[in-house]
TINUMI-164118 format. One record per residue: residue number from 0; x, y, z of N, C-alpha, C in turn. Coordinates in pm, whole numbers. Last residue first. Layout:
# TINUMI-164118
     n      n.X      n.Y      n.Z     ca.X     ca.Y     ca.Z      c.X      c.Y      c.Z
   NUM        X        Y        Z        X        Y        Z        X        Y        Z
...
This chain:
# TINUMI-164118
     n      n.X      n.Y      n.Z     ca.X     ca.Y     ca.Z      c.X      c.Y      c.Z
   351    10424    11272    13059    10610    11251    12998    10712    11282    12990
   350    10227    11196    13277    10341    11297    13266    10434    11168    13190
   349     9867    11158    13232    10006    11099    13237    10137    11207    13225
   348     9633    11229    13273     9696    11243    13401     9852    11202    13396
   347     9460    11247    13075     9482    11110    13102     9552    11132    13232
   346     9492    11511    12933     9385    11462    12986     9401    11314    13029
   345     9777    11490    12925     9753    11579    13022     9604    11548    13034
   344     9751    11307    12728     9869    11291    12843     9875    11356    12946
   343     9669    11479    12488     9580    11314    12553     9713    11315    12693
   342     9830    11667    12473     9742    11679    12482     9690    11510    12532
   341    10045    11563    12358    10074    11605    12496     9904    11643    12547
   340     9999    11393    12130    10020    11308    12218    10013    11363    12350
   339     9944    11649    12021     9857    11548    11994     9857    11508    12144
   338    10249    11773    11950    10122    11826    12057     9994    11771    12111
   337    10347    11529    11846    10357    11551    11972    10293    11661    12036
   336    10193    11584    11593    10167    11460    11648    10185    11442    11803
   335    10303    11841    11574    10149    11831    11555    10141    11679    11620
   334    10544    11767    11494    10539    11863    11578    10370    11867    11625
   333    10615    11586    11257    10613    11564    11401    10576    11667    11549
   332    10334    11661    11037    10433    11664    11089    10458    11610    11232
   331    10305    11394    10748    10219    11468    10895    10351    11510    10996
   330    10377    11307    10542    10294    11421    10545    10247    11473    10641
   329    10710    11226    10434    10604    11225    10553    10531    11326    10508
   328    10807    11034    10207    10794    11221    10257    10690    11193    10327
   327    11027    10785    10054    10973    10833    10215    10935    10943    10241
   326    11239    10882     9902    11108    10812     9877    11004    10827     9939
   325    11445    11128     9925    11432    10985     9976    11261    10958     9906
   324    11633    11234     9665    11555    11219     9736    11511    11118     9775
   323    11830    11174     9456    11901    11276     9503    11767    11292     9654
   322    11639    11015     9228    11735    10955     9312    11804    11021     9410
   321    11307    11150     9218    11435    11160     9131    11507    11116     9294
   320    11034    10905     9167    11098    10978     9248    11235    11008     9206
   319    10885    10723     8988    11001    10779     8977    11046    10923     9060
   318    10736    10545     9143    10700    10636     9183    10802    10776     9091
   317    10635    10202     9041    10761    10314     9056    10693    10458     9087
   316    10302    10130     9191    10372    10134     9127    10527    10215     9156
   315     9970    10068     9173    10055    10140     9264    10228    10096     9243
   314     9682    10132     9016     9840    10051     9024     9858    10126     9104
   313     9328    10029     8997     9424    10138     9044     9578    10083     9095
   312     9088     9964     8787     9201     9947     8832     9295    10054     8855
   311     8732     9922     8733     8857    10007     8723     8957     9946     8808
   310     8601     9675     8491     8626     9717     8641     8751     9848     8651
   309     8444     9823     8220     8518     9727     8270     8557     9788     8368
   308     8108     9887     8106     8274     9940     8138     8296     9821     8244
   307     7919     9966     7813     7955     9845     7908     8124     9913     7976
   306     7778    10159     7679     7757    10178     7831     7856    10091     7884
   305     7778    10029     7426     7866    10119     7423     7877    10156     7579
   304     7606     9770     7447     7763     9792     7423     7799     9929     7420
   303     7372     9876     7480     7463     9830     7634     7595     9805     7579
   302     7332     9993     7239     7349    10109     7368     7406    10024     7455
   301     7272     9757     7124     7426     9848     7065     7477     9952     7193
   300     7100     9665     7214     7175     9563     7264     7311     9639     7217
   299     6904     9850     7148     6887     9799     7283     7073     9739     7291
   298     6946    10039     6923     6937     9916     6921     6978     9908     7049
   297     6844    10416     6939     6980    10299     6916     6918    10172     6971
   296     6696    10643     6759     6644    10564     6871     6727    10414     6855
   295     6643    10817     6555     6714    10853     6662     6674    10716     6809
   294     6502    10641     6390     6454    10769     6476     6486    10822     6570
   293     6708    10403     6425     6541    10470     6378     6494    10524     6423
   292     7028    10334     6400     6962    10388     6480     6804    10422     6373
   291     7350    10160     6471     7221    10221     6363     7120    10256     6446
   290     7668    10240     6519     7565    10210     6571     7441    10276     6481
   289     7966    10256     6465     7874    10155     6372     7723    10116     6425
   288     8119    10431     6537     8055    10344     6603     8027    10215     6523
   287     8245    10563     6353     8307    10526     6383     8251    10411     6463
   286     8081    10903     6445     8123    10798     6317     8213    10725     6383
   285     7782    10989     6572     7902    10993     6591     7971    10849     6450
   284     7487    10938     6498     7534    11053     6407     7710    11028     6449
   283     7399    10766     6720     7417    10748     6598     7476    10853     6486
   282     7518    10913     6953     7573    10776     6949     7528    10761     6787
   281     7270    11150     6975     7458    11165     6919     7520    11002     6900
   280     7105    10989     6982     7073    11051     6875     7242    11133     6907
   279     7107    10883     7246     7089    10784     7153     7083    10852     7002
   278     7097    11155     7425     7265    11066     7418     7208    10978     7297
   277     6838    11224     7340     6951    11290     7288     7063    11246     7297
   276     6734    11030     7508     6692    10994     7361     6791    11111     7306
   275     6821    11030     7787     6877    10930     7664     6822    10931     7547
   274     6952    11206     7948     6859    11261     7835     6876    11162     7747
   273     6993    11116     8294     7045    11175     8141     6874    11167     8081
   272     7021    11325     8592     6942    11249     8496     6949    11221     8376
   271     7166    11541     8725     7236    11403     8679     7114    11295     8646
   270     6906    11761     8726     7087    11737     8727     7107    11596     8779
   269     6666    11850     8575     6689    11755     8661     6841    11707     8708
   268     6653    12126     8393     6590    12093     8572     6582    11988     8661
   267     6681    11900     8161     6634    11992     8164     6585    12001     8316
   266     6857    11565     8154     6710    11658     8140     6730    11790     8237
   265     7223    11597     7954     7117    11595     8108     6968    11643     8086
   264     7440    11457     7774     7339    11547     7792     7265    11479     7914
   263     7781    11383     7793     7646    11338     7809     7561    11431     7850
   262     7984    11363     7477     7960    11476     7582     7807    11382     7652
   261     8176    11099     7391     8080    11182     7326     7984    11258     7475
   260     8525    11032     7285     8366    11055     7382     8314    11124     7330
   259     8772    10802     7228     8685    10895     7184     8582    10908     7267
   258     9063    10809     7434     8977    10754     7389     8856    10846     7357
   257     9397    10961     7294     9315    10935     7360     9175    10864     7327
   256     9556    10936     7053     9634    10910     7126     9579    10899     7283
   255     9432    11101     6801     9524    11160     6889     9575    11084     7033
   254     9140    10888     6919     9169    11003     6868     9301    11066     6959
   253     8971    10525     6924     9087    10675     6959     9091    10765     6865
   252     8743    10369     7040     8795    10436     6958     8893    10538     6967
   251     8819    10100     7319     8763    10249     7268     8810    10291     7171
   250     8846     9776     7227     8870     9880     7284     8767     9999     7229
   249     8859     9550     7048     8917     9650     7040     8921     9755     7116
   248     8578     9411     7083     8734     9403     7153     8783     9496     7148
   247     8372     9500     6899     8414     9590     7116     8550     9536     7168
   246     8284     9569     6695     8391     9508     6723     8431     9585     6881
   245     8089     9665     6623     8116     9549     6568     8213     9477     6582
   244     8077     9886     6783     8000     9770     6853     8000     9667     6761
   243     8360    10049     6876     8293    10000     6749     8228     9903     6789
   242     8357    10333     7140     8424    10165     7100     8259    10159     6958
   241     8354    10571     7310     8256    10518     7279     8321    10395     7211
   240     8302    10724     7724     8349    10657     7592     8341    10567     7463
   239     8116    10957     7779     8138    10820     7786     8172    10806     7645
   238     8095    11223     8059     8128    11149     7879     8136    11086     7921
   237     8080    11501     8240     8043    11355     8230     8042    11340     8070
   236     8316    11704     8350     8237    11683     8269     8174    11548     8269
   235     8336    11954     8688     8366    11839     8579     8265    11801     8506
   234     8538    12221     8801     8380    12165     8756     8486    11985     8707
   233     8774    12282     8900     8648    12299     8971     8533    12247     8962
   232     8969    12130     8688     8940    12235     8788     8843    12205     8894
   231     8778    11909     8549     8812    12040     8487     8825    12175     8591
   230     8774    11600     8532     8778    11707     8608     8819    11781     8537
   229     8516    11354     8383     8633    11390     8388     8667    11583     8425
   228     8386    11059     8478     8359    11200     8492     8512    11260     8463
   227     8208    10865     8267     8337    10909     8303     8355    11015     8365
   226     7964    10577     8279     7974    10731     8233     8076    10763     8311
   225     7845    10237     8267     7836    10340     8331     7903    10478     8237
   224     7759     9894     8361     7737    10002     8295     7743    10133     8386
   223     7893     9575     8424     7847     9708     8486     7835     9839     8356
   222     7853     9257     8490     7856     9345     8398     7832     9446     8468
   221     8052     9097     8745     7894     9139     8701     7950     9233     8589
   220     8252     9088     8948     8084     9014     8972     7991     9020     8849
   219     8503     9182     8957     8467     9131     8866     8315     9052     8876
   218     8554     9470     9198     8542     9269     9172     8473     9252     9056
   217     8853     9664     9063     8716     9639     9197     8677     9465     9105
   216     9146     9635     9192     9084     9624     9103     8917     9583     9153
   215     9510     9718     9237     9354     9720     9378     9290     9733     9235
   214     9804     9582     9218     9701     9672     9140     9578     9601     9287
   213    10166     9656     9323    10011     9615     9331     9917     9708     9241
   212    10454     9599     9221    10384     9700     9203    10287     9609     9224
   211    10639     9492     9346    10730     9604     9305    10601     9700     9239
   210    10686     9352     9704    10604     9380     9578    10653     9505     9508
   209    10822     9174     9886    10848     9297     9853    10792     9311     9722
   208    10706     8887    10070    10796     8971    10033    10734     9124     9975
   207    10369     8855    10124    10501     8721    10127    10590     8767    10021
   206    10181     9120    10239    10221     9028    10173    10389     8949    10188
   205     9862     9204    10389     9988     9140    10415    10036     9059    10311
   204     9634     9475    10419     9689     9323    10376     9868     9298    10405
   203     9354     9540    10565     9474     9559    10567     9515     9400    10448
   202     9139     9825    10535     9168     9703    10456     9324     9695    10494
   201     8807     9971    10616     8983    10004    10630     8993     9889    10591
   200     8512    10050    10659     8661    10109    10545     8817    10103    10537
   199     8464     9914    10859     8423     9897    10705     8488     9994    10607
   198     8801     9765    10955     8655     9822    10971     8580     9854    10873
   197     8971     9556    10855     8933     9594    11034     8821     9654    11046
   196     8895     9299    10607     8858     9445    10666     8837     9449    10825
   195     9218     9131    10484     9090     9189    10611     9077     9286    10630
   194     9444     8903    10450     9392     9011    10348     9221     9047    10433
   193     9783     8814    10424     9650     8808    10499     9557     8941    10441
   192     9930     8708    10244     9916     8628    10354     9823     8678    10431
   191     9975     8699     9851     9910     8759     9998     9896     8677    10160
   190    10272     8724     9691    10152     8590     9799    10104     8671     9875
   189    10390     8815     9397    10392     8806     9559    10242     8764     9641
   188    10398     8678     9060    10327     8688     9178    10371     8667     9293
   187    10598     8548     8914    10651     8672     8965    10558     8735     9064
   186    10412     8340     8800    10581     8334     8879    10614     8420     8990
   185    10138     8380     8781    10216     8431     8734    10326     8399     8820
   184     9825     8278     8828     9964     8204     8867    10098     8210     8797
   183     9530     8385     8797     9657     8453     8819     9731     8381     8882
   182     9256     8373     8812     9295     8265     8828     9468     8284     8824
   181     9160     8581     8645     9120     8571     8835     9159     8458     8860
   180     9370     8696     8420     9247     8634     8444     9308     8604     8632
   179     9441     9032     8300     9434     8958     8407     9351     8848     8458
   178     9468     9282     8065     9341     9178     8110     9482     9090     8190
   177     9637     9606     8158     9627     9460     8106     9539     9375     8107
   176     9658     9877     8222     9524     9810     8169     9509     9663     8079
   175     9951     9864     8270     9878     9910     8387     9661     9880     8328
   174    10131     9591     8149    10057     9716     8117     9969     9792     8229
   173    10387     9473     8336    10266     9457     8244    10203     9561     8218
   172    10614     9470     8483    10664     9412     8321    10507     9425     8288
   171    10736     9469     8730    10604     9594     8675    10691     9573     8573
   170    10738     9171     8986    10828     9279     8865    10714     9373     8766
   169    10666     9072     9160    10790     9127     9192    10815     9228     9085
   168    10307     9146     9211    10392     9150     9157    10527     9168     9185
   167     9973     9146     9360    10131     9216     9379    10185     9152     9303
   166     9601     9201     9408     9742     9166     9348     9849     9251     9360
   165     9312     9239     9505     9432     9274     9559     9523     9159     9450
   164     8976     9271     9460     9087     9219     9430     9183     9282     9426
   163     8698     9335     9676     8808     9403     9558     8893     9298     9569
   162     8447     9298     9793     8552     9192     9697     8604     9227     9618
   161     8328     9543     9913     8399     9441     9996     8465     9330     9946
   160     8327     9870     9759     8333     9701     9726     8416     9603     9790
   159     8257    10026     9973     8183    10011     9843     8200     9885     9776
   158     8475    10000    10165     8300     9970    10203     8196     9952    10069
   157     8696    10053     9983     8657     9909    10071     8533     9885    10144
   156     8627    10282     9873     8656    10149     9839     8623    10073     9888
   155     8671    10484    10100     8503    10396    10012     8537    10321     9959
   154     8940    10394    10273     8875    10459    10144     8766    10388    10118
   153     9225    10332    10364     9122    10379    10425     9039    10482    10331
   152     9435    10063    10372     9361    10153    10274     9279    10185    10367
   151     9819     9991    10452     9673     9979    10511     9584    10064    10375
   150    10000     9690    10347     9920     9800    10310     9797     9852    10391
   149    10306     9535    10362    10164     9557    10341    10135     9639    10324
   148    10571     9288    10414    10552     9377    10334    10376     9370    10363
   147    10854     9078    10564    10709     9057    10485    10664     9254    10458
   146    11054     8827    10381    11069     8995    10410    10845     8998    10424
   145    11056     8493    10440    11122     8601    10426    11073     8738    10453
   144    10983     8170    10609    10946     8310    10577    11039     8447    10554
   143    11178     7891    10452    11163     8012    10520    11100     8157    10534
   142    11105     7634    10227    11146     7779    10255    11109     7843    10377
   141    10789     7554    10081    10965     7495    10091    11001     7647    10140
   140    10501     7460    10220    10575     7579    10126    10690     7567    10142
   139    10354     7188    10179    10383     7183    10285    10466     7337    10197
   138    10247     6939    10041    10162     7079    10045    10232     7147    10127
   137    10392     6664    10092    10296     6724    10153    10241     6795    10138
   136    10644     6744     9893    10585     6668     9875    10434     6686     9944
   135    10606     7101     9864    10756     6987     9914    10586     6886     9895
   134    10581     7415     9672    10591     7281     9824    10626     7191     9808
   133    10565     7717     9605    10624     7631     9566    10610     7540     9671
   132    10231     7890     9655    10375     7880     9638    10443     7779     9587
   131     9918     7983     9580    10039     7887     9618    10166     7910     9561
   130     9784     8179     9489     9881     8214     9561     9977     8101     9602
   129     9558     8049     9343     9633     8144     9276     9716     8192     9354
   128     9405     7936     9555     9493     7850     9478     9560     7938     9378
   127     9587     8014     9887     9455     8037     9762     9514     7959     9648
   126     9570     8001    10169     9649     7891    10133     9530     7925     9960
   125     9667     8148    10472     9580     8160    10390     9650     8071    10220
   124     9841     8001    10627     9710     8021    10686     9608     8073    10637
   123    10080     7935    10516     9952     7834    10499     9827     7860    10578
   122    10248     8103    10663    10248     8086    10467    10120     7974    10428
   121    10289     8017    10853    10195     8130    10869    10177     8155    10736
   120    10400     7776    10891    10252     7817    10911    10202     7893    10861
   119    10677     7853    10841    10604     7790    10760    10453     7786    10766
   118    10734     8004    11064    10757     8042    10999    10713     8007    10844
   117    10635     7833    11308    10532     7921    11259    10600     8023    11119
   116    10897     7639    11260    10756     7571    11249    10686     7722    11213
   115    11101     7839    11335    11103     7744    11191    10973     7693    11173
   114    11038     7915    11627    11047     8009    11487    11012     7928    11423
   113    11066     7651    11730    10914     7762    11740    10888     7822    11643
   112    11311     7615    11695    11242     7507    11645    11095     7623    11638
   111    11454     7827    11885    11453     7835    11701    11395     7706    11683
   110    11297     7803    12143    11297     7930    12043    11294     7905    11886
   109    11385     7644    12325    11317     7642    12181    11280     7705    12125
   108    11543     7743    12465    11598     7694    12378    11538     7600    12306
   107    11376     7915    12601    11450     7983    12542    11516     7899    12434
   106    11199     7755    12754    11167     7797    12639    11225     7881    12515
   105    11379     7665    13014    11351     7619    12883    11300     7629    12726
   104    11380     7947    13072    11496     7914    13027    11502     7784    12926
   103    11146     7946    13161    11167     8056    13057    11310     7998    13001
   102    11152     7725    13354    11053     7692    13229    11086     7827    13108
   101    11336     7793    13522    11363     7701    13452    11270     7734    13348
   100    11224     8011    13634    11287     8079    13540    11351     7976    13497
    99    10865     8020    13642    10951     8047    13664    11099     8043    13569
    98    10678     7974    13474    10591     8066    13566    10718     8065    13619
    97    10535     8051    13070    10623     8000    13204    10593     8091    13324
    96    10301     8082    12903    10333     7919    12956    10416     7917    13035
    95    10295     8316    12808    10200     8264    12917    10216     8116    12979
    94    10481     8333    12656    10577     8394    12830    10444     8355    12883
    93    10379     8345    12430    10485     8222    12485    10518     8192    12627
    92    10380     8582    12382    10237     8497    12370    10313     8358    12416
    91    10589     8678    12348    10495     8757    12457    10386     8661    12533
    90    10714     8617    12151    10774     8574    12267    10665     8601    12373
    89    10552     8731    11941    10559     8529    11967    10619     8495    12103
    88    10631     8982    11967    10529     8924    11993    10483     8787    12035
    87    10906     8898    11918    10906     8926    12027    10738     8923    12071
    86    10876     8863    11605    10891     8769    11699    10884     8817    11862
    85    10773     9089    11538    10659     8981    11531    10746     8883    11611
    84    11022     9244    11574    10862     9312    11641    10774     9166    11653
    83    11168     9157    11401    11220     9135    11507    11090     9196    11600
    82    11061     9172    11154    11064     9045    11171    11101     9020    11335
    81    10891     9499    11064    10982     9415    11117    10976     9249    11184
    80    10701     9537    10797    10726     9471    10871    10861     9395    10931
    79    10668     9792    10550    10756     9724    10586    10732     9658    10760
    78    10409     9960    10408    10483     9998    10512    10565     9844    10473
    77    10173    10200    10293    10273    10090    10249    10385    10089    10368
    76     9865    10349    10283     9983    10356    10372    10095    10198    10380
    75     9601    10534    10166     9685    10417    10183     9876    10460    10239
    74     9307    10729    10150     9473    10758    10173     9493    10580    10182
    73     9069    10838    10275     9121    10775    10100     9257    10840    10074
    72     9193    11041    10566     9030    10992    10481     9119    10965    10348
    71     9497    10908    10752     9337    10997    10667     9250    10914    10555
    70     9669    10785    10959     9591    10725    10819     9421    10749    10782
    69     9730    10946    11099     9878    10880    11016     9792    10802    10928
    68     9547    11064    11204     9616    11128    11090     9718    11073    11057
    67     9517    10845    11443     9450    10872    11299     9483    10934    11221
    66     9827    10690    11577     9706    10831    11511     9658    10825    11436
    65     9903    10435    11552     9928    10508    11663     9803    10633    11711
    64     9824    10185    11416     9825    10333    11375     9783    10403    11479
    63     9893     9926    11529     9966     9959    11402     9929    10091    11376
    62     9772     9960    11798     9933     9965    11767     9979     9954    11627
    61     9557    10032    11774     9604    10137    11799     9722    10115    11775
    60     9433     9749    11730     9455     9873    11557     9540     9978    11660
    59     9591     9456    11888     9518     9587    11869     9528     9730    11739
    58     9561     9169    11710     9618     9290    11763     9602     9420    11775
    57     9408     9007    11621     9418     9028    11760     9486     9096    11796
    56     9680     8879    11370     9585     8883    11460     9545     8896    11597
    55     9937     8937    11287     9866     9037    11372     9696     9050    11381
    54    10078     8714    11182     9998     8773    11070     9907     8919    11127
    53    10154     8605    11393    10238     8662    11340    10207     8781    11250
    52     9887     8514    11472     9996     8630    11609    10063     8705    11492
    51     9894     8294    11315     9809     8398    11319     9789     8569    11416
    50    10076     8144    11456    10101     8189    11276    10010     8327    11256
    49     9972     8118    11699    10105     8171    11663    10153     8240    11567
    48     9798     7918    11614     9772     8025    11690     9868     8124    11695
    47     9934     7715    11458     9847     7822    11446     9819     7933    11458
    46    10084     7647    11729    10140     7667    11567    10068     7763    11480
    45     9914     7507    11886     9937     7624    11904    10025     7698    11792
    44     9770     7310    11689     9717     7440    11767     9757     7562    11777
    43     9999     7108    11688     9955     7224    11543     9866     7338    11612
    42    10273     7173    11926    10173     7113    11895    10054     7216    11797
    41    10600     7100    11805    10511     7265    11884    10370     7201    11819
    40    10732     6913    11665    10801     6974    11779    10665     7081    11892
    39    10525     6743    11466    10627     6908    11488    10611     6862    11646
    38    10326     6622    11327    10439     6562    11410    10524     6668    11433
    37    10115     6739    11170    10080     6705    11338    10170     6657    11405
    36    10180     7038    10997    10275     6933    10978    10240     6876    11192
    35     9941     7236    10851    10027     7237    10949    10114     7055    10987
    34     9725     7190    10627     9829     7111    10631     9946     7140    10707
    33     9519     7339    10642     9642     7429    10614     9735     7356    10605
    32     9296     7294    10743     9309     7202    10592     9449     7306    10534
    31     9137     7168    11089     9236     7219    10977     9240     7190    10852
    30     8919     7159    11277     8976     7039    11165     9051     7123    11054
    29     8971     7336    11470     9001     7202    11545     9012     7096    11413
    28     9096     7674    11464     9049     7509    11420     9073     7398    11471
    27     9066     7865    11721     9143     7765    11695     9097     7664    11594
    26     8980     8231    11720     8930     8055    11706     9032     8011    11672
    25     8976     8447    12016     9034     8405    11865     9012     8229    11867
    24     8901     8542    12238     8843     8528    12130     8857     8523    12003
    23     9112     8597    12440     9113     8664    12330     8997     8700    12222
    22     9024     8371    12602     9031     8528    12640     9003     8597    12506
    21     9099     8173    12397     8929     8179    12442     8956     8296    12515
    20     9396     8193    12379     9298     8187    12233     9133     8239    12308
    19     9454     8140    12632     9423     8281    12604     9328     8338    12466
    18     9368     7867    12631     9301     7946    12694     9323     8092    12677
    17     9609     7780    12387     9470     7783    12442     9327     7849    12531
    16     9843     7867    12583     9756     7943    12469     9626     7906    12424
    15     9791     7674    12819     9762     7835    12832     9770     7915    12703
    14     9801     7423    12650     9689     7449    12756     9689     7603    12761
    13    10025     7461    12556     9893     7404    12465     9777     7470    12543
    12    10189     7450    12766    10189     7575    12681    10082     7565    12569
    11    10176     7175    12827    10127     7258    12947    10107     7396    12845
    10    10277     7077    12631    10163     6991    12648    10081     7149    12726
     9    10528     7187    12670    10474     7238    12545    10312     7188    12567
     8    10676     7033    12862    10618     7215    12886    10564     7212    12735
     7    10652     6776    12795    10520     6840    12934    10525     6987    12924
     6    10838     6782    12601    10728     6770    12567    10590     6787    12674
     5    11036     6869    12769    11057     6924    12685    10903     6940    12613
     4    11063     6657    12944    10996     6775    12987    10984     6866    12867
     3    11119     6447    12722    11015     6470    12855    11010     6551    12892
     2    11429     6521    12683    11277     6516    12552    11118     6526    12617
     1    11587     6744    12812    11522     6597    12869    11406     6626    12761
     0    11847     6963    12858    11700     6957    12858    11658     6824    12796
């Protein structure tokens, strides 16, 4: 194979991914800042376009979740990406450039230059500055794409707060209520590579290897005030926890090894309205606060310290599953999925 044709079928394969990019309706940058490398073998476009194949853009949701009961209401779903699925995708999106069986045959033996280029792309298509990796003089990520790894979520979460923060970790060395600044360039940080809501409640992400524990943390925007509900069975209680307002670092006051509360009263015939001049008249009688009070009536600026709560965080983590079991317990059976499937197959006309 001849450096000349070599470079007319790729010129020509510019052209028909290209145009499927505009079928598709997927954008091409035309001024990049991913620092795709413009002297490659595989022109940066389609490199791109490719990287972003890899990352499953444009790919249809039915093929990562076959069934909806494979991903119920506020449920998440950790899965493993095969490397041999995304390339054959790349092959798919490749096969629009040949029309006979020189040009497939040529493309066959570029295959591994194709790989090696979108294998580095696709580590620069989301490029954060708390996720950079390690790079080579250019900006450019040293290395080979390795194991990739994600998550789907399907939970108010993600419609409730569209700037949750996603982190992964190789190693669960930190406290599950650690402070974390939003600027996080921990070593042991795994790289998100793609991070999107498919719909307003669903969230996928993609990460650059095998995370040993993610935290989902809602967004740090803003002071927030608020009250705990904590379950009892059937019912539950609302408290809030209470901390020394001469000293709020510290945390909540403890007792026995939990944080101290104080029960929250409600008005009378109004359910979930509080009763703040009776919550402001236990906050001062409770000890430990240091909150003063006249007439039962707490200092503006002591009540937002004790209201103030920090974002919640949810780990996902060892599971200590005992070793004699697999990890893996399906919750949906196969027997229900294939009545599923026989059902749509007989309204569709299809025989299996």
């Amino acid at each position: 194979m001849g450096t000349i044709s070599a470079t007319a079928h790729m010129t020509a394969l510019k052209g028909a991914v290209t145009t499927m990019a505009g079928v598709a309706a997927t954008k091409i940058p035309t001024e990049p800042e991913d620092k795709v490398d413009p002297n490659g073998v595989v022109p940066p476009d389609v490199v791109r376009f490719l990287a972003r194949l890899r990352l499953l853009e444009g790919v249809p949701f039915n093929y990562l979740v076959p069934d909806a009961t494979m991903l119920p209401l506020e449920s998440i779903r950790f899965f493993y990406v095969d490397r041999n699925w995304l390339d054959a995708l790349v092959d798919g999106a490749l096969s629009v450039g040949t029309v006979n069986s020189a040009d497939r045959e040529q493309l066959s033996q570029l295959h591994p230059v194709v790989r090696a280029e979108v294998d580095r792309a696709e580590r620069m298509v989301r490029m954060k500055d708390a996720d950079v990796p390690a790079v080579d003089a250019q900006g450019r990520p040293i290395g080979v794409a390795g194991p990739m790894t994600g998550f789907l979520l399907r939970s108010k979460l993600v419609s409730g707060w569209p700037a949750m923060h996603v982190r992964a970790y190789s190693t669960d060395t930190r406290e599950d209520d650690q402070t974390i600044p939003d600027m996080d360039t921990s070593t042991d940080r795994v790289r998100i590579l793609r991070m999107e809501r498919l719909a307003p409640a669903v969230l996928l992400v993609l990460f650059d290897g095998v995370p040993a524990v993610v935290h989902l943390e809602e967004p740090r925007s803003g002071i927030q005030f608020g009250i705990r509900l904590e379950e009892h069975g059937s019912t539950a209680t609302a408290v809030m926890p209470i901390r020394d307002v001469r000293a709020p670092n510290n945390g909540f006051l403890m007792a026995n090894g939990t944080a101290r509360a104080v029960p929250i009263p409600f008005r009378k015939r109004s359910p979930g309205v509080i009763n703040m001049t009776e919550l402001s008249r236990r906050l001062v009688v409770e000890g430990g606060t240091n909150v003063t009070g006249s007439n039962a009536v707490v200092d503006s600026a002591e009540f937002a310290m004790e209201l103030l709560r920090f974002p919640f965080r949810q780990v996902f983590g060892d599971t200590d599953v005992d070793d004699d079991r697999d990890e893996f317990v399906a919750t949906i059976s196969t027997t229900i999925l294939f009545d599923q499937y026989v059902t749509v197959a007989k309204a569709l006309g299809v025989t299996l």
